[in-house]
C-alpha positions as CSV (number, residue, x, y, z in Angstrom):
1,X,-1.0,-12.8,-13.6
2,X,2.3,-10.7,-13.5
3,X,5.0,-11.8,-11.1
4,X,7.1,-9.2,-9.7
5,X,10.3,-9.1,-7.4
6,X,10.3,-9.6,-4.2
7,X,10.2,-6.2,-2.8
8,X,12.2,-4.6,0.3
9,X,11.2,-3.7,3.1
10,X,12.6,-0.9,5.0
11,X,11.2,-0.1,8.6
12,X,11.8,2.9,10.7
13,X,11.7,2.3,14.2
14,X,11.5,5.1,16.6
15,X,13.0,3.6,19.1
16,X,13.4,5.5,22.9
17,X,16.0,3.9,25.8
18,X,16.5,4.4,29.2
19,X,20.0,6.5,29.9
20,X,22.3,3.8,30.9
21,X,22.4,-0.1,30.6
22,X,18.8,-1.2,31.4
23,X,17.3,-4.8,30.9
24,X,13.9,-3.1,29.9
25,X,13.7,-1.4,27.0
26,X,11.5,1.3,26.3
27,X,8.4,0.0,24.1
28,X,8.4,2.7,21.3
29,X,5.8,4.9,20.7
30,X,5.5,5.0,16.7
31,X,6.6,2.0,14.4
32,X,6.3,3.4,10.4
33,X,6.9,0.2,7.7
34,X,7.5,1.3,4.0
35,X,6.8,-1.4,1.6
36,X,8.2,-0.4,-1.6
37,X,7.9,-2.9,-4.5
38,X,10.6,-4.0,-6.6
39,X,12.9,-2.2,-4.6
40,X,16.1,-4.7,-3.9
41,X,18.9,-3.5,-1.2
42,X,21.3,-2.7,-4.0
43,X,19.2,-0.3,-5.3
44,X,19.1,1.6,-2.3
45,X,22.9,1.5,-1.8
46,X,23.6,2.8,-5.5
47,X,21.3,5.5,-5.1
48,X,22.0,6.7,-2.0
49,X,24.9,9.5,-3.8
50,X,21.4,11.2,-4.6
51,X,19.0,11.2,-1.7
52,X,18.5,13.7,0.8
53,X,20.6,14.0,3.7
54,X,17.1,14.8,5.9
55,X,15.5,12.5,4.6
56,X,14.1,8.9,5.7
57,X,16.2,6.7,3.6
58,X,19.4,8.3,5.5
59,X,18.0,8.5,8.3
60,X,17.1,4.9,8.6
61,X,21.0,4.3,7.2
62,X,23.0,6.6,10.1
63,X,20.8,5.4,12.6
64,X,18.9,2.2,12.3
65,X,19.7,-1.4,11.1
66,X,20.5,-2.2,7.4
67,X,19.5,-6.1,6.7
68,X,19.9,-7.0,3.0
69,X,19.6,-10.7,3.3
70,X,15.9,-11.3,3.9
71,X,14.3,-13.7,1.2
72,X,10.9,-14.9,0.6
73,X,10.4,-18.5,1.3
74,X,7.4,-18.9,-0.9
75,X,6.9,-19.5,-4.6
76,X,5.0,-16.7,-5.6
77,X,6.2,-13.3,-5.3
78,X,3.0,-11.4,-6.6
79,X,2.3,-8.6,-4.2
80,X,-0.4,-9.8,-2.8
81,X,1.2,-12.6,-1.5
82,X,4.4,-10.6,-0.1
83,X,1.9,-7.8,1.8
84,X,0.4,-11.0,3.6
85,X,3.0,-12.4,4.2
86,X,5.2,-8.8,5.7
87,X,2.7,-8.1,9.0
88,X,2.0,-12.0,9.5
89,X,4.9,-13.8,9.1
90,X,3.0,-16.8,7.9
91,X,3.4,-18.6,4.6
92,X,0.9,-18.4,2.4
93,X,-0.9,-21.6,2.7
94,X,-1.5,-20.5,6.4
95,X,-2.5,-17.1,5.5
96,X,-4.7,-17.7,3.0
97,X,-3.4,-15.3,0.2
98,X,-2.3,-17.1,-2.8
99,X,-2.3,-14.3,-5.7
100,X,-3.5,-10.9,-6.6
101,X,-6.7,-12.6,-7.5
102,X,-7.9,-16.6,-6.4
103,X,-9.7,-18.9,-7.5
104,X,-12.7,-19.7,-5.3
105,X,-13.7,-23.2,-5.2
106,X,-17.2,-22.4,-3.8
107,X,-18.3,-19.8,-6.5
108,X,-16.6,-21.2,-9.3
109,X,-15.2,-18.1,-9.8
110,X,-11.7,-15.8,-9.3
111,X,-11.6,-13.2,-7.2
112,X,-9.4,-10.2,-6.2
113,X,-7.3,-10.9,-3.1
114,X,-9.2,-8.4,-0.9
115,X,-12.7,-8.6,-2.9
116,X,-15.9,-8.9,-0.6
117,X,-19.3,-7.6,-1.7
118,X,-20.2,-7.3,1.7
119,X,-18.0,-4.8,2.3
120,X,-19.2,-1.9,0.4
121,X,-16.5,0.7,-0.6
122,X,-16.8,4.3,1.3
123,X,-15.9,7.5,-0.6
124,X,-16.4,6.6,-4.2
125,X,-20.1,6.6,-5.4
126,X,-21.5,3.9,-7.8
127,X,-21.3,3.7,-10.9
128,X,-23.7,5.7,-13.2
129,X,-26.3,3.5,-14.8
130,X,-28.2,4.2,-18.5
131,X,-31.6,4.2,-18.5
132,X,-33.7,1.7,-17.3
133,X,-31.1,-0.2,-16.2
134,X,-30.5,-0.8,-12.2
135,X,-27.3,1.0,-11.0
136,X,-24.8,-1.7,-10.0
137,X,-23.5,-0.7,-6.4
138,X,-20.0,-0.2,-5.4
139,X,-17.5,-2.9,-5.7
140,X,-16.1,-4.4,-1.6
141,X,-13.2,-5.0,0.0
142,X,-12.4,-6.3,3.6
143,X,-9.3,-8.8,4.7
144,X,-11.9,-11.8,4.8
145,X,-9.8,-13.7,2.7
146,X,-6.5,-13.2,5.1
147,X,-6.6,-16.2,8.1
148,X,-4.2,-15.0,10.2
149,X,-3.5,-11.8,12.3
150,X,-1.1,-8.9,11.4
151,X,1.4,-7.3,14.0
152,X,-1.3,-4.3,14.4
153,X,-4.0,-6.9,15.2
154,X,-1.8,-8.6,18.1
155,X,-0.7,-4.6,19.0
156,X,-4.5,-4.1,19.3
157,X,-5.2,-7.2,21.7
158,X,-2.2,-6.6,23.6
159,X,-3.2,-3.1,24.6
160,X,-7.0,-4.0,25.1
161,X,-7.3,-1.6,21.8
162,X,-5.2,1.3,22.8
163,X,-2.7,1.3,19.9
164,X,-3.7,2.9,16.9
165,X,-3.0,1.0,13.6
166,X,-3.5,2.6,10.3
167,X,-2.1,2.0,6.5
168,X,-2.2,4.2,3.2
169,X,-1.2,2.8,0.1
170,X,-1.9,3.2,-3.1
171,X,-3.6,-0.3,-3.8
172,X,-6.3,-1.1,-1.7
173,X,-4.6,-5.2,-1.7
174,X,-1.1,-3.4,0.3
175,X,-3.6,-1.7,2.6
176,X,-5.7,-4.2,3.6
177,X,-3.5,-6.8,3.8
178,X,-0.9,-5.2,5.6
179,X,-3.7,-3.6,8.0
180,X,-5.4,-6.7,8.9
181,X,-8.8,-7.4,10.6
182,X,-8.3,-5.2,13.9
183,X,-6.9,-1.4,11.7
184,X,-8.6,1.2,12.9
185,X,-8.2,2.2,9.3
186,X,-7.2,1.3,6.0
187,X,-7.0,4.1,3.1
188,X,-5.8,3.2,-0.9
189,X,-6.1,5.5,-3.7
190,X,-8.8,5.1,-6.5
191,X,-7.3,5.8,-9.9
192,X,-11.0,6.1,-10.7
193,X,-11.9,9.1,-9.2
194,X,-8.6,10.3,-8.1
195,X,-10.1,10.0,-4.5
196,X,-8.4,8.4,-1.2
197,X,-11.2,5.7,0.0
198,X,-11.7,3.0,2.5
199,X,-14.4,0.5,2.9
200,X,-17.4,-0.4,5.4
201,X,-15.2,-2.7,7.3
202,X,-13.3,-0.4,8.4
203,X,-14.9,3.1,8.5
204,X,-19.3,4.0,7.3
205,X,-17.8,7.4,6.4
206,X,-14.6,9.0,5.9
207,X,-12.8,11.1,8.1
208,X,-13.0,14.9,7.9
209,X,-9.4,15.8,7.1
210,X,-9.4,13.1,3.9
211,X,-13.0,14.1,3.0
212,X,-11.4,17.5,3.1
213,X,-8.5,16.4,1.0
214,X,-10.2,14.8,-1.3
215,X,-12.5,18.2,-2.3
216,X,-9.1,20.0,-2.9
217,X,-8.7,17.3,-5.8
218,X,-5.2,17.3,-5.3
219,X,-4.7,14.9,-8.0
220,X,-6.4,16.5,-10.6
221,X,-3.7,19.4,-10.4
222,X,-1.1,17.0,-12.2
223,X,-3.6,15.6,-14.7
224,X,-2.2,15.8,-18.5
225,X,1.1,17.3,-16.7
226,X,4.7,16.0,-17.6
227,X,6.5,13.4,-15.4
228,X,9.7,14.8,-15.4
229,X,13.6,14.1,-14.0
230,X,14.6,16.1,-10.9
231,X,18.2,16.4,-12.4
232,X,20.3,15.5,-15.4
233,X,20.1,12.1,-17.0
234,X,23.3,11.2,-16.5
235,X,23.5,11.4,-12.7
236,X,21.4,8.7,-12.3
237,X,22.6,5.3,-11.2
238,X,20.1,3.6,-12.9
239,X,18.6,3.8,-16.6
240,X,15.9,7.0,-17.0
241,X,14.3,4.4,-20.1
242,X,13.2,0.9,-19.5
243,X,12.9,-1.5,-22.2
244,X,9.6,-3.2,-20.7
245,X,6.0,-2.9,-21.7
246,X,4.0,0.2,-20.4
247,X,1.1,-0.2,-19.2
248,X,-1.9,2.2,-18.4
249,X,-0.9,6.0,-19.5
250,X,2.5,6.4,-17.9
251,X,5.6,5.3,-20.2
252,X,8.6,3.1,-19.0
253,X,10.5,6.6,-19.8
254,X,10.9,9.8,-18.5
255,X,9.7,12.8,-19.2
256,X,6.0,10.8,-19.3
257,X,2.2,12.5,-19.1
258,X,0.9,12.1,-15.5
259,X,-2.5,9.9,-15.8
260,X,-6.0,11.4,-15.3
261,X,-8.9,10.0,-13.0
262,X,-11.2,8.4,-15.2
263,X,-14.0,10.5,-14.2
264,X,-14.4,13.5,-12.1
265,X,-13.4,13.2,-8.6
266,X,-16.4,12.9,-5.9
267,X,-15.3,13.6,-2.4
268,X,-17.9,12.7,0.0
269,X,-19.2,8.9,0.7
């Protein structure tokens, strides 16, 4: 299993007060986290010469609070581990999440993080089948495995279910994990079909506007295209080449090929 950095987390609060001094503050009315792996808060200051000045990452800098000196207590920083441990605050051993994929004492077997056959996936069709041979049905995923409540789970109960709590990411483990057991949705994108899906414990169908998105096959637009630099090499803080192993189409490099979905995009669950 690959270990990777801890990654930073930047949240935007949208905070409203009361004009003048006031010992109750406001609750806000929208709370947006952006996990963003591998993404230490050096790297934010030394690239901050080229972001834009409307957008989210200044933002957050003129006019919310900048704290680099959050560390994660735990031994293993896979991201699996770190999306647990984000929305719970709970160490692993109380969460439950140990790895991008466990070991299950009961089966015998390992297992993805968020993996549950009873929780059929919604908005990618199974896999075609030769022949004779019984199609296999879609893989699941549900936060079973995850022990603990998220943030959005104790929003939920402490509004009697009046909050909304969604997450979009594009690996269904930051989703799921992040959403939690109360979400009144969780969406990941499936390199397979280029498609945005959820599962049955969360949704039986998908919504209109991402069924809708999904039969634009925005993806597919940027199939075989070239990755490339938005300016000129040398205004970059960081290196444009990386001398690390690719893996999967894309190239540690830039310009690099955009990937393709593996098979033709299917919309509708």
């Amino acid at each position: 299993m690959r270990v990777l950095r801890t990654a930073a987390v930047l949240v935007l609060g949208l905070l409203a007060v009361r004009p003048g001094w006031s010992a109750e503050p406001v609750r806000p009315r929208l709370v947006v986290l952006v996990v963003i792996d591998q993404f230490p808060a050096d790297l934010l200051e030394r690239s901050r010469p080229g972001l834009s000045p409307r957008g989210m990452f200044q933002r957050m800098a003129a006019s919310g609070a900048n704290y680099t000196e959050c560390h994660h207590r735990h031994a293993f920083t896979e991201t699996a581990v770190a999306h647990a441990t984000f929305l719970t605050g709970a160490y692993p051993c109380r969460t439950g999440i140990t790895g991008n994929s466990m070991f299950d004492r009961v089966t015998g077997a390992w297992h993805g993080s968020v993996s549950d056959p009873d929780s059929p996936l919604v908005g990618r069709p199974a896999s075609p089948a030769p022949p004779g041979v019984r199609p296999r049905p879609p893989a699941g995923v549900s936060p079973a495995r995850l022990k603990v409540p998220t943030v959005g789970g104790m929003l939920k109960l402490s509004t009697a279910g009046k909050a909304k709590v969604f997450t979009v990411s594009i690996k269904d483990r930051a989703a799921v994990l992040m959403a939690g057991h109360a979400a009144d949705a969780a969406f990941w994108f499936d390199a397979r079909t280029g498609c945005w899906i959820t599962s049955e414990f969360y949704a039986a169908r998908l919504p209109d506007y991402l069924a809708e998105y999904n039969d634009r096959k925005a993806p597919a637009a940027w199939a075989g295209r070239r990755w490339t630099l938005l300016d000129d090499p040398e205004q970059y803080t960081a290196p444009t080449t990386a001398p690390m192993r690719a893996s999967g189409p894309c190239r540690p490099a830039f310009p690099t090929p955009c990937p393709t979905p593996r098979t033709a995009p299917t919309a509708r669950p």
